[in-house]
LOLO-730602 format. One record per residue (C-alpha): x, y, z; residue in three letters; residue number from 1. Coordinates in steps of 0.02 Angstrom, whole numbers, plus 50000, padded with zeros to 5 digits. Example, Ala and Ser with C-alpha at 12.3 -4.5 7.8 and 13.67 -1.06 7.14 Angstrom:
2
c1:c2:c3:res:n
50615:49775:50390:Ala:1
50684:49947:50357:Ser:2
END
This chain:
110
c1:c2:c3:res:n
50560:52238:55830:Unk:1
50640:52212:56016:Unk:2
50524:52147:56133:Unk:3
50469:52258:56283:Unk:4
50451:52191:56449:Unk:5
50405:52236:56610:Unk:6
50398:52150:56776:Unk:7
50216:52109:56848:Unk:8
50171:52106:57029:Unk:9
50222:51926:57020:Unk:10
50389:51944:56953:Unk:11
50326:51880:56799:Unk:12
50392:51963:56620:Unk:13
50261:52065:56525:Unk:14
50289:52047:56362:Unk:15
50195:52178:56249:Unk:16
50117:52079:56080:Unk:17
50093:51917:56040:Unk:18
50112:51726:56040:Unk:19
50272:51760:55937:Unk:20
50346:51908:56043:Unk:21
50296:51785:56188:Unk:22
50407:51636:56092:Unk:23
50565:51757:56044:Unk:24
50577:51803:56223:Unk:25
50591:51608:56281:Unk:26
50703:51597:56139:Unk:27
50816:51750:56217:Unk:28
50806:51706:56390:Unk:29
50843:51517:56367:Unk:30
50953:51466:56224:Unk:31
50946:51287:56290:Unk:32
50797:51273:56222:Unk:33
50816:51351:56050:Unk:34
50868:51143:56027:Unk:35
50724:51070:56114:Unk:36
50549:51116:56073:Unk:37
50501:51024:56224:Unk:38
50599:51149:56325:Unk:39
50534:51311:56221:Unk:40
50361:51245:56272:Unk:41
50407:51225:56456:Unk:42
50451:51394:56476:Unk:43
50329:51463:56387:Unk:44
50216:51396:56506:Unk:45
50315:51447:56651:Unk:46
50344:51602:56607:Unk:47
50153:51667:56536:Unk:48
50045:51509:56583:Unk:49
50075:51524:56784:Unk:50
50159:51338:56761:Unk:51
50256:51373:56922:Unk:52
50133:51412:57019:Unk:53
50045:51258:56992:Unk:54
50195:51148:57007:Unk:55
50285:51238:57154:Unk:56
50437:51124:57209:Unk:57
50394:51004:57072:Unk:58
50410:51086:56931:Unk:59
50607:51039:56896:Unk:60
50529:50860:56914:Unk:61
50408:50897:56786:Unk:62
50528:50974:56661:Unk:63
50638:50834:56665:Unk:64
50492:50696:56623:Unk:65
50437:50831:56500:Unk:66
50622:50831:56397:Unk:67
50639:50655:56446:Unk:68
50496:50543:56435:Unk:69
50371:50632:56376:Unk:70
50275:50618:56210:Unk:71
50318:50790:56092:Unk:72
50113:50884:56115:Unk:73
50162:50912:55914:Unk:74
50181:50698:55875:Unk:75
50010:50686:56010:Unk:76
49922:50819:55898:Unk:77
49989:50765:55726:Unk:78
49929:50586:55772:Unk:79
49756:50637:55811:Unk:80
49734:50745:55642:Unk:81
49773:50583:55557:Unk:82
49671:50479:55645:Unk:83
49523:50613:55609:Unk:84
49539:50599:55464:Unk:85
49524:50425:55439:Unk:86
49395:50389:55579:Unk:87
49251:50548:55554:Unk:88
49167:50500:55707:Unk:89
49294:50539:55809:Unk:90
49315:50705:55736:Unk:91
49312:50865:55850:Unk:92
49132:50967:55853:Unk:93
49069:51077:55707:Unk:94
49095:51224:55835:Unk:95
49303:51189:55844:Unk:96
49319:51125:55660:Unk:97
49243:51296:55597:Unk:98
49362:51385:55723:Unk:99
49504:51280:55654:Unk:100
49493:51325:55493:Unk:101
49477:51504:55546:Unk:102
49630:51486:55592:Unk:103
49700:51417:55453:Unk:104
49664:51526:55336:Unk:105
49739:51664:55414:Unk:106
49896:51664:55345:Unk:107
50082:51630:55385:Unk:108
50166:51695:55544:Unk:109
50269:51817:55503:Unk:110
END
């Protein structure tokens, strides 16, 4: 399945389908970043999150602390699951832990 784009009145790439179409396009456009999840999240965010637009000039700055120095959101998020776990009171509301494991149950990505 190719991905279909289009440009918006932004510039922007419109890409038809998912998360995952979304993903395999970053993954086209920047092979850089095929080796550096931090990257693939960067320009995922620039590219269908309006990331540029928020950062303007800064947002070379930004990438840089992002590949850099920056804590991987997947270590941040892992962490917190453990901790969770351990400490119940600090768990996330009934609302999101229902939605969560909504979401889990739904399968692999394919």
């Amino acid at each position: 399945m190719s991905v279909v784009m289009q440009n918006s009145f932004l510039g922007k790439p419109q890409v038809s389908g998912n998360l995952r179409d979304k993903v395999r396009f970053v993954l086209s456009e920047y092979p850089h970043a095929r080796n550096e999840y931090k990257l693939t999240i960067y320009y995922f965010w620039t590219e269908f999150d309006g990331l540029g637009e928020v950062l303007g000039e800064k947002a070379d700055a930004f990438k840089d602390w992002l590949v850099n120095q920056a804590t991987a959101p997947k270590t941040i998020v892992n962490r917190a699951m453990e901790v969770q776990s351990w400490r119940p009171e600090l768990e996330a509301s009934p609302e999101v832990e229902k939605q969560r494991q909504r979401q889990a149950k739904q399968g692999p990505v394919l």
